[in-house]
BALO-449366 format. One record per atom (N, C-alpha, C): residue number from 0; atom name; x, y, z. Coordinates in Angstrom, 2 decimals, padded with zeros to 5 digits, always signed. Layout:
% BALO-449366
> seq atom c1 c2 c3
> NUM CA X Y Z
...
//
This chain:
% BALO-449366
> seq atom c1 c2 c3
> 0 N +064.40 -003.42 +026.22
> 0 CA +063.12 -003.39 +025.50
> 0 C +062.04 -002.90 +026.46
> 1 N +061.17 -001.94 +025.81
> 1 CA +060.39 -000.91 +026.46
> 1 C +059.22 -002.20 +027.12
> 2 N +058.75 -002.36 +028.15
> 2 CA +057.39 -002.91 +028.74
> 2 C +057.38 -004.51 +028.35
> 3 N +056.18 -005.04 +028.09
> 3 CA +056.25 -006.64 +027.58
> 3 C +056.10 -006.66 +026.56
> 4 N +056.08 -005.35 +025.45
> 4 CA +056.07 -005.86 +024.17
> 4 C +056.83 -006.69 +023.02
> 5 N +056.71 -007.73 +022.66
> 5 CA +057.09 -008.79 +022.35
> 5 C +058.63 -008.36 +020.78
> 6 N +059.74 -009.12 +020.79
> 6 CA +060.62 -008.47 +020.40
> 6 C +060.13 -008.82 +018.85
> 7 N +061.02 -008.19 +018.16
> 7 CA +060.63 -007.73 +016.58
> 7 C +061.08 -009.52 +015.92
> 8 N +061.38 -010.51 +016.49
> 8 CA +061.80 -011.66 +016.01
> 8 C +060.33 -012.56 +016.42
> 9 N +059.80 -012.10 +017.54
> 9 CA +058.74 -012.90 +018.19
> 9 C +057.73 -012.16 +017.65
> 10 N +057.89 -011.04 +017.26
> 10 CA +056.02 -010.84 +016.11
> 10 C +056.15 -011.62 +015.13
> 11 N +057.27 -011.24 +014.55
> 11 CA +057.61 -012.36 +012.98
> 11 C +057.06 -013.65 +012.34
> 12 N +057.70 -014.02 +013.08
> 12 CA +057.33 -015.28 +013.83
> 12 C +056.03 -016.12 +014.53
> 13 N +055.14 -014.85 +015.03
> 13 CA +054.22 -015.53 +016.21
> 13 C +053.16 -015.43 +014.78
> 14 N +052.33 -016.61 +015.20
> 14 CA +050.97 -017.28 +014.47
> 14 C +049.68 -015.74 +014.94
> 15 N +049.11 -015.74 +013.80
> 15 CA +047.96 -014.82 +014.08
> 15 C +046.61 -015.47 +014.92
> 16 N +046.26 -014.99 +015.73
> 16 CA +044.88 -015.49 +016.59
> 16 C +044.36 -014.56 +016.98
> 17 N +042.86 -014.91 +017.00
> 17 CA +041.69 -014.07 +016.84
> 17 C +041.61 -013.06 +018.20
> 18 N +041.72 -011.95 +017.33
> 18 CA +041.65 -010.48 +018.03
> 18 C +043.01 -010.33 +018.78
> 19 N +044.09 -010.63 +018.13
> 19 CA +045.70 -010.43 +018.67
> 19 C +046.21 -009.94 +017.05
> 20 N +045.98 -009.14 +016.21
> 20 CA +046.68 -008.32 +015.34
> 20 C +047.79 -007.70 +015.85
> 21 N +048.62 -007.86 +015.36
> 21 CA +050.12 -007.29 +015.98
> 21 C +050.57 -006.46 +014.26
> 22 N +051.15 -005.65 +014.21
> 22 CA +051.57 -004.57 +013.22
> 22 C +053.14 -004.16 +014.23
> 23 N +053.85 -005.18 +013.18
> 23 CA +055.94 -005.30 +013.53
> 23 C +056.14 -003.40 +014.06
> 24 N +056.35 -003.82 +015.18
> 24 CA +057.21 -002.80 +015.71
> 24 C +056.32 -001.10 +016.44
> 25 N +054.52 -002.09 +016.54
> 25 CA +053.73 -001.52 +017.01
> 25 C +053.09 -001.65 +017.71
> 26 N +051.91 -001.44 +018.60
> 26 CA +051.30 -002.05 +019.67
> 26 C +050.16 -002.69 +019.04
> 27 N +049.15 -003.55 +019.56
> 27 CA +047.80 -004.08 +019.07
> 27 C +047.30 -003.30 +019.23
> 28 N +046.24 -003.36 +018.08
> 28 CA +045.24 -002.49 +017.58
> 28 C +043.84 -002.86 +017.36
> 29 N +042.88 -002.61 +017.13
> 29 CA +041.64 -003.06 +017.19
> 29 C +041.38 -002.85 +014.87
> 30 N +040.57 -003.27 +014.83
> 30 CA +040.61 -003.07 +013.35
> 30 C +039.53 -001.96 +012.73
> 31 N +039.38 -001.54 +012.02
> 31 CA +038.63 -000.23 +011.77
> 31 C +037.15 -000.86 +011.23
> 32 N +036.07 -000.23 +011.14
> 32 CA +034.74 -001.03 +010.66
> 32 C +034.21 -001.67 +011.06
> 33 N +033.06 -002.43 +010.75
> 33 CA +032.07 -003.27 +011.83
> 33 C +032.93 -004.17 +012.07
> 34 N +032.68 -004.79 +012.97
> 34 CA +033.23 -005.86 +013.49
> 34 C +031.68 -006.97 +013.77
> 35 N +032.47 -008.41 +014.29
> 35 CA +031.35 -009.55 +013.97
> 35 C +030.78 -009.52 +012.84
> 36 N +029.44 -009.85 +012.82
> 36 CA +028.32 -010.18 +012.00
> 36 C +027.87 -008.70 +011.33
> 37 N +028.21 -007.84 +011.50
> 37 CA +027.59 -006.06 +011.18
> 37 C +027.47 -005.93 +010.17
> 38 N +026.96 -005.15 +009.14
> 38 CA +026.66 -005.26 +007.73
> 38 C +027.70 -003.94 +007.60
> 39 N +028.33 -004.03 +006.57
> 39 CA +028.78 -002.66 +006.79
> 39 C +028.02 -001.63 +005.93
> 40 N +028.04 -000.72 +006.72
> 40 CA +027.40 +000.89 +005.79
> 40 C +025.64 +000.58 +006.79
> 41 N +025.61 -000.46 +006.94
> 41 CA +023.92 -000.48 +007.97
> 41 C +024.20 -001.15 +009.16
> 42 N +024.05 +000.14 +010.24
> 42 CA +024.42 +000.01 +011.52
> 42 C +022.94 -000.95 +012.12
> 43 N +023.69 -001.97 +012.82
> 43 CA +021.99 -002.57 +013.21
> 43 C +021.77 -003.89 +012.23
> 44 N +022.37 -004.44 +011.41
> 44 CA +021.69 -005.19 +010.25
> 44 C +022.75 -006.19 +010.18
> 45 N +022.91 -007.51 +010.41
> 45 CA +023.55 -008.58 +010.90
> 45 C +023.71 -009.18 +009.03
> 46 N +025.21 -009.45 +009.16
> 46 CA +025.33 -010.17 +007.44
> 46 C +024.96 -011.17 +007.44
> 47 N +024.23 -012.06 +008.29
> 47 CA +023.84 -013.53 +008.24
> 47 C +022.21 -013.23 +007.40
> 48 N +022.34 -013.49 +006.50
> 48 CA +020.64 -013.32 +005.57
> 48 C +019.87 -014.20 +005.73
> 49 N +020.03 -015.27 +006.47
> 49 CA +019.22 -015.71 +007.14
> 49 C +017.80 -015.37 +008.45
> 50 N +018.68 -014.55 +009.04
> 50 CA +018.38 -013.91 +010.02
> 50 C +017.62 -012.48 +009.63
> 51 N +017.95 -012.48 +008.30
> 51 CA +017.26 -011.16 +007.93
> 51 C +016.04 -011.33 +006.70
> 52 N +015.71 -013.10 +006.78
> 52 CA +015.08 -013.62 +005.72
> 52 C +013.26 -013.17 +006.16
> 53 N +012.54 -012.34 +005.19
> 53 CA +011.13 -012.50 +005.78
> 53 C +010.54 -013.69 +005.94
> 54 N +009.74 -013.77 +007.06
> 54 CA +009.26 -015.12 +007.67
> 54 C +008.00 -015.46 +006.43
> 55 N +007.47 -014.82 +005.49
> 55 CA +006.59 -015.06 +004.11
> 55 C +006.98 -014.59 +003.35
> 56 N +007.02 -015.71 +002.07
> 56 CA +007.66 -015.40 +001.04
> 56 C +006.68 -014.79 -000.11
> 57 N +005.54 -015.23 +000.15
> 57 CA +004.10 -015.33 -000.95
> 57 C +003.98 -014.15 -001.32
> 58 N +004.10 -013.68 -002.46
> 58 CA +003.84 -012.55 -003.27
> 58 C +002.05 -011.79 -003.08
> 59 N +001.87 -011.03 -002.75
> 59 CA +000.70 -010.69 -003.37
> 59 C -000.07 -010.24 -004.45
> 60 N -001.07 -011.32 -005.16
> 60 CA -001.70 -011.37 -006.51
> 60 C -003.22 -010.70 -006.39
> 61 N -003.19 -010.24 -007.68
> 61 CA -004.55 -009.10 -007.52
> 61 C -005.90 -010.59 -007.64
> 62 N -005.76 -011.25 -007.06
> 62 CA -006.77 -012.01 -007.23
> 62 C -007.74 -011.75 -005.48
> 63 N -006.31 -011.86 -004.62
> 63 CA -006.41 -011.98 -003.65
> 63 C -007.27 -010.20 -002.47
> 64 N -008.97 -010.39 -002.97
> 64 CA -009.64 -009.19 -002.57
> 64 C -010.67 -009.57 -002.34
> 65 N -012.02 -008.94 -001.77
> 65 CA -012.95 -009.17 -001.34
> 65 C -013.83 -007.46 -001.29
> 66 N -014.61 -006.93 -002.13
> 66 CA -014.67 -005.31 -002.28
> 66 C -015.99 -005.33 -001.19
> 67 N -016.34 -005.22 -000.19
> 67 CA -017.37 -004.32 -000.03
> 67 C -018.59 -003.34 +000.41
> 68 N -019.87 -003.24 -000.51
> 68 CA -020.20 -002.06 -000.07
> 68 C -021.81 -002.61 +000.59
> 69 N -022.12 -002.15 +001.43
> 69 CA -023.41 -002.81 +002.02
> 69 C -024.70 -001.95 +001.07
> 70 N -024.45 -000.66 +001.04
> 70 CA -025.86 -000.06 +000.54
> 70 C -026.02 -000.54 -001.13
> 71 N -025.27 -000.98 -001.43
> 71 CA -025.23 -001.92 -003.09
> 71 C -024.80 -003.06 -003.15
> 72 N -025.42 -004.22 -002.35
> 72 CA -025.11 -005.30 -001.86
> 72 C -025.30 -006.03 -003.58
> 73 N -025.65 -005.96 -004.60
> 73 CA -025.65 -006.52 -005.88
> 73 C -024.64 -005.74 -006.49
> 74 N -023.58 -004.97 -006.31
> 74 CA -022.49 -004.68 -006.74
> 74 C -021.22 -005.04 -005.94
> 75 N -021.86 -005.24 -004.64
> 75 CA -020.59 -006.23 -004.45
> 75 C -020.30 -007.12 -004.84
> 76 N -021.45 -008.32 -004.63
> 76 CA -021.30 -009.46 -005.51
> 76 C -020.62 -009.36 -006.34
> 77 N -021.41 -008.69 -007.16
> 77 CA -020.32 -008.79 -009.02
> 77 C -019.25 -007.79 -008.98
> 78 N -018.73 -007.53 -007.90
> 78 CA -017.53 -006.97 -008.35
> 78 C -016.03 -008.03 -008.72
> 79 N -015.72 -007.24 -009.86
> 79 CA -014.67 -007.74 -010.41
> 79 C -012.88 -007.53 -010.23
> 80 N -013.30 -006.25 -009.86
> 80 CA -012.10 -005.41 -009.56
> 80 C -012.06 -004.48 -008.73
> 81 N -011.40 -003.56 -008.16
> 81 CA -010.95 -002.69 -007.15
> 81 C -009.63 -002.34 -007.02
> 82 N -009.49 -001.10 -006.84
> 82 CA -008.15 -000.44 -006.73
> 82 C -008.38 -000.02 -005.21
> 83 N -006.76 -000.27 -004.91
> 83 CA -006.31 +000.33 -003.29
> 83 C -005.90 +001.86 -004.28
> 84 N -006.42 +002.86 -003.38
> 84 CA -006.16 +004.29 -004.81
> 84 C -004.34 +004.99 -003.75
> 85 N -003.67 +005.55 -005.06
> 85 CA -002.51 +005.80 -004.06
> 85 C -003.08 +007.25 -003.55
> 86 N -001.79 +007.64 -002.78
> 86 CA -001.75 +009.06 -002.05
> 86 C -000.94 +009.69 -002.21
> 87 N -000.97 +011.07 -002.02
> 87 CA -000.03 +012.42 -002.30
> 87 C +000.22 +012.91 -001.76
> 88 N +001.12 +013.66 -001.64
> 88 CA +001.00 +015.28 -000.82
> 88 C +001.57 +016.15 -001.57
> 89 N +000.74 +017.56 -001.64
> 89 CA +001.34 +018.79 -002.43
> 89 C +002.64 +018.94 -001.62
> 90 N +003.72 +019.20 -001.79
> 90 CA +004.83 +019.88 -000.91
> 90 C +005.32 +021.42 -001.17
> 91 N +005.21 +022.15 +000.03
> 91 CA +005.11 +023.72 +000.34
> 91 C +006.30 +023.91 -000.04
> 92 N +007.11 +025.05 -000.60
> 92 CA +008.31 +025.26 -001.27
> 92 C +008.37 +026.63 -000.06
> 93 N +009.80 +026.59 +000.42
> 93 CA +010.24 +027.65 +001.31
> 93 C +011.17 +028.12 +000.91
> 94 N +010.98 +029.34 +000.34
> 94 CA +012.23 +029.92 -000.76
> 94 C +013.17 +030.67 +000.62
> 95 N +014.65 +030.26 +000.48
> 95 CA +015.57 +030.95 +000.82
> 95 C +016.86 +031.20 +000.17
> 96 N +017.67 +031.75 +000.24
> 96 CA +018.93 +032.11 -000.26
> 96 C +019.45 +031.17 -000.96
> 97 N +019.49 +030.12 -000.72
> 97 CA +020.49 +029.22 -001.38
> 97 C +019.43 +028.04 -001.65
> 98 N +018.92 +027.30 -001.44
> 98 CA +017.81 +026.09 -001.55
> 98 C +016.23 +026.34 -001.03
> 99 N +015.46 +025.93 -002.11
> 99 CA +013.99 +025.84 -001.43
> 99 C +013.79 +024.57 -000.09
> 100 N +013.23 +024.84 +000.94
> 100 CA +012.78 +023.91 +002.32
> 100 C +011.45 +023.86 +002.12
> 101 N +011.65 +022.18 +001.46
> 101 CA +010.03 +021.66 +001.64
> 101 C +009.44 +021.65 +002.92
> 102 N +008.14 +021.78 +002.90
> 102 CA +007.26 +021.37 +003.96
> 102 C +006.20 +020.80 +003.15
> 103 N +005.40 +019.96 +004.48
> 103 CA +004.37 +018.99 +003.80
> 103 C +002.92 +019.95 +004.30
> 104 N +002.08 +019.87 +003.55
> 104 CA +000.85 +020.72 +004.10
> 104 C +000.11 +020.00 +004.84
> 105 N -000.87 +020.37 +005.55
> 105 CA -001.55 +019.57 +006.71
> 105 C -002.76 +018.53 +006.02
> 106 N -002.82 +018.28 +004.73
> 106 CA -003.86 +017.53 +004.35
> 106 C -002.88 +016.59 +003.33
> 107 N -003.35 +015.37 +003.16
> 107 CA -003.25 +014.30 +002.20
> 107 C -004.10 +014.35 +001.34
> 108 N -003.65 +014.24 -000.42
> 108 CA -004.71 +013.76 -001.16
> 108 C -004.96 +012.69 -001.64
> 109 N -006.19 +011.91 -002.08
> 109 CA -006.42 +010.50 -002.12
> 109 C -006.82 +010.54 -003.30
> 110 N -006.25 +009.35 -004.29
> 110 CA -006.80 +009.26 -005.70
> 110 C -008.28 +008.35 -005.44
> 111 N -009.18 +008.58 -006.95
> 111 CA -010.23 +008.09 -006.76
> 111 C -010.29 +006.27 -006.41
> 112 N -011.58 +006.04 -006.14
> 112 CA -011.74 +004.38 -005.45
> 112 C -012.25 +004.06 -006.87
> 113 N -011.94 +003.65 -007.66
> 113 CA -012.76 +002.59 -008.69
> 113 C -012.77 +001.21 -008.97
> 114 N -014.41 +000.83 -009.38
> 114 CA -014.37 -000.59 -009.27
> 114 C -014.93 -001.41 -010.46
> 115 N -015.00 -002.25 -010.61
> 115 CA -015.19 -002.45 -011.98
> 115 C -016.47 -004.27 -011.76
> 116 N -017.58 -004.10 -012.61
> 116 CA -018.29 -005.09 -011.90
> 116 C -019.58 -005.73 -012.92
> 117 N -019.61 -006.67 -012.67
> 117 CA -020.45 -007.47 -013.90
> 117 C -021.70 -006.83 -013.76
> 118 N -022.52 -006.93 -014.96
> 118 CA -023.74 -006.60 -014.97
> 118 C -024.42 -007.61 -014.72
> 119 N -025.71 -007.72 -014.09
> 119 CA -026.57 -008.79 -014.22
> 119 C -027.36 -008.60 -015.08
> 120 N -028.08 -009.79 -015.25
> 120 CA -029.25 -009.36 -016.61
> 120 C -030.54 -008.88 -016.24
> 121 N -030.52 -008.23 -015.03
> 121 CA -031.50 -007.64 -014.36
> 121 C -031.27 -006.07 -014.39
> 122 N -030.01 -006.03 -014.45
> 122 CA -029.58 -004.50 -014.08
> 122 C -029.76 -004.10 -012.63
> 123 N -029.80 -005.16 -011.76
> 123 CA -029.76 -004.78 -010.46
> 123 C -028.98 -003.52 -010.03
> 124 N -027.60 -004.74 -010.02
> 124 CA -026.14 -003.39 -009.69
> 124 C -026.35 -002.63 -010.27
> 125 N -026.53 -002.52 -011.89
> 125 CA -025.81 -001.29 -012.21
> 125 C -027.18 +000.03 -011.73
> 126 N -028.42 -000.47 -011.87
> 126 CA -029.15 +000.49 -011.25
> 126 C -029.19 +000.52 -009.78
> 127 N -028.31 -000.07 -009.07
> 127 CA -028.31 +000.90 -007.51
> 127 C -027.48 +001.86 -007.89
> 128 N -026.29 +001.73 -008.18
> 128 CA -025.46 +002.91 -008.59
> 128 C -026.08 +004.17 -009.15
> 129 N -026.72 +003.86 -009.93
> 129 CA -027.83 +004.96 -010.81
> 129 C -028.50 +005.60 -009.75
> 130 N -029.25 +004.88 -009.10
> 130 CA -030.22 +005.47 -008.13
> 130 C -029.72 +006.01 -006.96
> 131 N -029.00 +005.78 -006.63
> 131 CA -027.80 +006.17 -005.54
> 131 C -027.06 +007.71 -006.09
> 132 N -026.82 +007.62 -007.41
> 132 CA -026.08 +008.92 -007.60
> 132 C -027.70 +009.97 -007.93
> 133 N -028.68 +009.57 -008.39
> 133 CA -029.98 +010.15 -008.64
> 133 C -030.37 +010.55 -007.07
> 134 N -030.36 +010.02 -006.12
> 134 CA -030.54 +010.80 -005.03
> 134 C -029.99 +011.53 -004.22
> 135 N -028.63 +012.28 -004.83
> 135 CA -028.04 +013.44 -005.03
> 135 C -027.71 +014.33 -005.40
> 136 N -028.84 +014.77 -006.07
> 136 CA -029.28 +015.71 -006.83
> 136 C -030.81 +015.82 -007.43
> 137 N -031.07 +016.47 -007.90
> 137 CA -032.69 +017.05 -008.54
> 137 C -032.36 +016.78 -010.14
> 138 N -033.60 +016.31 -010.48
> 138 CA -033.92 +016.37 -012.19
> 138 C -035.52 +016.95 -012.09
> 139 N -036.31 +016.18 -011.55
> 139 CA -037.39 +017.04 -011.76
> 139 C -038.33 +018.25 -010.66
> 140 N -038.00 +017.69 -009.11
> 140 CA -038.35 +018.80 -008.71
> 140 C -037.58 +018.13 -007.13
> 141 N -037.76 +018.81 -006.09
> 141 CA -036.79 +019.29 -005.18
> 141 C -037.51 +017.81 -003.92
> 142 N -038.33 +017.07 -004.76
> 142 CA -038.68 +016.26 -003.94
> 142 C -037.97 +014.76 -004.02
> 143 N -036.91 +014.88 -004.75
> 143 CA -036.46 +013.67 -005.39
> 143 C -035.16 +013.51 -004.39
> 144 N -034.53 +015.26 -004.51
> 144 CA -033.61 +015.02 -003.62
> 144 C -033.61 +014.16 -002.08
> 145 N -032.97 +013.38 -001.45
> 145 CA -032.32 +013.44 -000.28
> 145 C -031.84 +013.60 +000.68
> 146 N -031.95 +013.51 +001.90
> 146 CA -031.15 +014.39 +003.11
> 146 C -029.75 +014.45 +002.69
> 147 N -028.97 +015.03 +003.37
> 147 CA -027.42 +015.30 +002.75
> 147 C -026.83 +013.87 +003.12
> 148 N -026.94 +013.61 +004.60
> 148 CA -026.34 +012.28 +004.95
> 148 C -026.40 +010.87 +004.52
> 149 N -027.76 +010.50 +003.50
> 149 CA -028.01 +009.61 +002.67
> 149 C -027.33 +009.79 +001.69
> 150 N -026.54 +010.63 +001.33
> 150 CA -026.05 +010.87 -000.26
> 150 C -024.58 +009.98 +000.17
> 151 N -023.90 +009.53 +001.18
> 151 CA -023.12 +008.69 +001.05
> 151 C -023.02 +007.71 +001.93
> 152 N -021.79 +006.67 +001.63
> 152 CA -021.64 +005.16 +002.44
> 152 C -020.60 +005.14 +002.73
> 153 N -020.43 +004.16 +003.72
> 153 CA -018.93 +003.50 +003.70
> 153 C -018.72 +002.14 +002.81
> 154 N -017.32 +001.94 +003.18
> 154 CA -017.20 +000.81 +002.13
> 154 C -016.27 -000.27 +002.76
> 155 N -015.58 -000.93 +002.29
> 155 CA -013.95 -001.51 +002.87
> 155 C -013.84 -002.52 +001.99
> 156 N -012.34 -002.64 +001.62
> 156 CA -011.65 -003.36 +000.69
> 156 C -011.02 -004.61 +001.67
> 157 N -010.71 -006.01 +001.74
> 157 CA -010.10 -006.78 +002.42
> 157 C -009.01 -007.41 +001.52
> 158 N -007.99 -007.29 +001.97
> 158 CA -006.86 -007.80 +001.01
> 158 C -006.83 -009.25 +001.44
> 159 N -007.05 -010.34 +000.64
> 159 CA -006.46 -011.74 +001.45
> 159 C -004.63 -011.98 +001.52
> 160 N -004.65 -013.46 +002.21
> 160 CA -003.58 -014.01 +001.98
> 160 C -003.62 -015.04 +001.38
> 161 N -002.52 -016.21 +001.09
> 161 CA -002.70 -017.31 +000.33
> 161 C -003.71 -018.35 +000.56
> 162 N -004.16 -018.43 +001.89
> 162 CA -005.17 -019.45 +002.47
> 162 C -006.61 -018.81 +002.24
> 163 N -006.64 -017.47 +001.26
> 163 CA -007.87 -016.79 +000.99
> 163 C -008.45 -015.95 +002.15
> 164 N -007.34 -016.21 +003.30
> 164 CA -007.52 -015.03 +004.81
> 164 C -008.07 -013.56 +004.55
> 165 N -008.46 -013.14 +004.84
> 165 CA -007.81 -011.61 +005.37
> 165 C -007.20 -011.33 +006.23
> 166 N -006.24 -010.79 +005.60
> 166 CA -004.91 -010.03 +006.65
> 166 C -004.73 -008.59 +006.55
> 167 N -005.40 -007.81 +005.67
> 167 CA -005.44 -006.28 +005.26
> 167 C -006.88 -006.02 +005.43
> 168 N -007.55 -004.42 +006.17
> 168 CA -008.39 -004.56 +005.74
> 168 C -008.49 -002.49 +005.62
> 169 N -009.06 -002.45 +004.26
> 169 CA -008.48 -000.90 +004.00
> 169 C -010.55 -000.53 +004.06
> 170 N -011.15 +000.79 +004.92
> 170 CA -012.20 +000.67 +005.19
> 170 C -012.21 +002.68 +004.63
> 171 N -013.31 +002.94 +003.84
> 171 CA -013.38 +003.66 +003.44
> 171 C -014.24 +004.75 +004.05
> 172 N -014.49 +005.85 +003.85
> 172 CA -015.35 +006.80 +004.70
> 172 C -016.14 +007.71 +003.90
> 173 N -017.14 +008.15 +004.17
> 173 CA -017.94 +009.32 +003.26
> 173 C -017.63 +008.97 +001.70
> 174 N -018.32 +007.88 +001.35
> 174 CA -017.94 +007.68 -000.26
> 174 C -019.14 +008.01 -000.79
> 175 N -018.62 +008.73 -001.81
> 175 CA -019.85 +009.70 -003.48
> 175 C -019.72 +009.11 -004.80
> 176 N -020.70 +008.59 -005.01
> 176 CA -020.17 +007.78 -006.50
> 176 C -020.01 +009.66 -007.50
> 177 N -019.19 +008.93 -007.92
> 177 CA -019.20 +010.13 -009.59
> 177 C -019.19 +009.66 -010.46
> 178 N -018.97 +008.66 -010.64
> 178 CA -019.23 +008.10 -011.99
> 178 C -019.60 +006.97 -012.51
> 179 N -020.18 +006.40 -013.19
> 179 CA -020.98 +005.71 -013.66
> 179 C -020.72 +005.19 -015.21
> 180 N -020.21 +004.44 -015.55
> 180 CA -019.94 +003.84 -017.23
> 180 C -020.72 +003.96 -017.79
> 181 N -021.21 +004.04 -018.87
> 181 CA -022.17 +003.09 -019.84
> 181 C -022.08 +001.90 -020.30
> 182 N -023.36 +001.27 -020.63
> 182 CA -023.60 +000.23 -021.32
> 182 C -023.20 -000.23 -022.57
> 183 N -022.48 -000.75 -023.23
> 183 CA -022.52 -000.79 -024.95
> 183 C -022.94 -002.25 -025.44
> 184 N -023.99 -001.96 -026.23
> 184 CA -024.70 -002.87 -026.55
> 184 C -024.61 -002.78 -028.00
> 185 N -024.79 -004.38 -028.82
> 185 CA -023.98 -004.94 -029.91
> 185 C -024.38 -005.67 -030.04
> 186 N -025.28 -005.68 -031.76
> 186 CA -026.45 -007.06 -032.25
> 186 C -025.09 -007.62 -033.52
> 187 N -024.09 -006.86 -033.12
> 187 CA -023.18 -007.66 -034.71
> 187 C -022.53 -008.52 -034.12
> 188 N -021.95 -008.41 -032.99
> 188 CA -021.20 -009.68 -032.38
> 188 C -021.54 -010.91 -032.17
> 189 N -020.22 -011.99 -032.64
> 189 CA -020.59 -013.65 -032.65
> 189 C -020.59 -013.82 -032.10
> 190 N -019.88 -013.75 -030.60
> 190 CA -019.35 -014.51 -029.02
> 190 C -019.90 -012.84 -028.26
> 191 N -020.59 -012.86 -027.59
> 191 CA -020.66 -011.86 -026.76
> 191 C -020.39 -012.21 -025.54
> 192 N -019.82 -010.90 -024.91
> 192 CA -019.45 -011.05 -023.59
> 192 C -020.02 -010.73 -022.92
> 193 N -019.84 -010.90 -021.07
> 193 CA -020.72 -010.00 -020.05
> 193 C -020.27 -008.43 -020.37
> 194 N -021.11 -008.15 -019.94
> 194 CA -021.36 -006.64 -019.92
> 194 C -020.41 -006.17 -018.50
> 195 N -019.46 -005.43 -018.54
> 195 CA -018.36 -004.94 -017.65
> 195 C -019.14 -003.16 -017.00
> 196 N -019.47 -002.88 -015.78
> 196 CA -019.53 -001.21 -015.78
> 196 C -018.37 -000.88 -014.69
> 197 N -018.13 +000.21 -014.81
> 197 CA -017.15 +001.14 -013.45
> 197 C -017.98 +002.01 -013.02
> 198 N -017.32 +002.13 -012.25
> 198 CA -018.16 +003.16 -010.90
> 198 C -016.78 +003.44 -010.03
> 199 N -017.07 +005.27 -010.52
> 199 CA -015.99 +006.15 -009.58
> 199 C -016.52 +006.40 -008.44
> 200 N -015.84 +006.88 -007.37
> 200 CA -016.20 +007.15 -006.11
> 200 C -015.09 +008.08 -005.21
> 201 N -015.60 +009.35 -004.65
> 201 CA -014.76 +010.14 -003.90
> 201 C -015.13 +009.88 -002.76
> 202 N -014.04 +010.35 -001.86
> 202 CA -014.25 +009.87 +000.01
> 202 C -013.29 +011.13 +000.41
> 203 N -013.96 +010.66 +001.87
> 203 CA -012.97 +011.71 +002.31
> 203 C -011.54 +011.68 +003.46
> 204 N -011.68 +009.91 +003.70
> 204 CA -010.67 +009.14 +003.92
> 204 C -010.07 +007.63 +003.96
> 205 N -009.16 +007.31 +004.10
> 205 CA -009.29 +005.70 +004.01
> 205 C -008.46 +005.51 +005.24
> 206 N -008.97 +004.34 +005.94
> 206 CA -008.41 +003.47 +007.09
> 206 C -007.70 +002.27 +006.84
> 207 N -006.45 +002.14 +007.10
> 207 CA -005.50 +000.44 +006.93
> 207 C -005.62 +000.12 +008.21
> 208 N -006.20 -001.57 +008.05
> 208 CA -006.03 -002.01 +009.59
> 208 C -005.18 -003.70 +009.31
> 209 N -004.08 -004.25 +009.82
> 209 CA -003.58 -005.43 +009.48
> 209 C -004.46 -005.73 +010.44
> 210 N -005.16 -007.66 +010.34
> 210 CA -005.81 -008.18 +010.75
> 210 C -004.96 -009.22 +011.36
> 211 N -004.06 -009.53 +010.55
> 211 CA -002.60 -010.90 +011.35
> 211 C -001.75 -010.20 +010.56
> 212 N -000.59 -011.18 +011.44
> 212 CA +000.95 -011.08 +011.07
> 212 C +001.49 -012.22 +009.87
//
């Protein structure tokens, strides 16, 4: 019998123990695929799910925000709502023989910021907004207008956490209102409600900063 390999009665026979695979009438072998704890198909990623459990479980609820804007300090207050706006990119098509090769173009586009916000019974908020978009442009003569750099603000959105923290804080740049709701007003209604306006706004970028872990 060739070397110390063990005779065809003594594999048979012999008890299996860890990392001694014997295959009758062959040498040991190692076994194919992750081995230990390895996930298979994700190199790097341990099957114990424990270990792969996020350390917070807490969902995030649209309650959890704080909108705002300093040059309309009575629309922050009453703000009600706010959107984080998503992002895009056009993708460049590279025609060749057999498949188009995307490329990404050198700019991102940003959907609009809108916010949504109680009226007071003063019309505070909703006339800064007014007056704010009125001093970007002319209605009656060229003295109404504005320097260019007054025509916008910054802003920033704070996302909380469950303890009402901030842990997100998304900060806006060169913002232009464009739009402005109307009012609808209603002598037939039994229960009336507050009065709700929106206000659109273009920028020309947004900043994410995490504040904790």
């Amino acid at each position: 019998m060739a070397g110390n390999q063990p005779s065809l009665t003594a594999q048979i026979h012999q008890r299996p123990t860890a990392g001694g695979n014997y295959i009758i009438g062959g040498n040991p072998h190692t076994p194919a695929g992750p081995t230990g704890d390895q996930l298979s198909g994700f190199e790097g990623i341990t099957t114990d799910f424990l270990s792969r459990q996020p350390s917070n479980l807490n969902p995030l609820l649209p309650t959890y925000f704080q909108f705002s804007l300093k040059r309309c300090p009575h629309v922050s207050f009453f703000c009600q709502s706010a959107n984080l706006p998503g992002v895009s990119i056009s993708v460049v098509e590279q025609p060749t023989r057999f498949r188009s090769i995307p490329h990404t173009p050198s700019t991102m586009e940003y959907e609009d910021l809108s916010i949504n916000f109680l009226v007071d019974e003063e019309m505070k908020n909703w006339l800064e907004m007014y007056d704010w978009m009125r001093s970007t442009l002319t209605r009656k003569d060229h003295e109404e207008i504005k320097d260019t750099p007054d025509h916008y603000a910054d802003a920033s959105l704070s996302i909380l956490n469950s303890a009402m923290k901030p842990q997100v804080r998304i900060e806006f740049f060169n913002m232009l209102p464009t739009e402005l709701s109307a009012l609808e007003f209603d002598s037939t209604v039994s229960t009336p409600e507050p009065l709700i306006s929106t206000a659109s706004f273009r920028y020309t970028t947004y900043e994410i900063t995490r504040l904790s872990s």
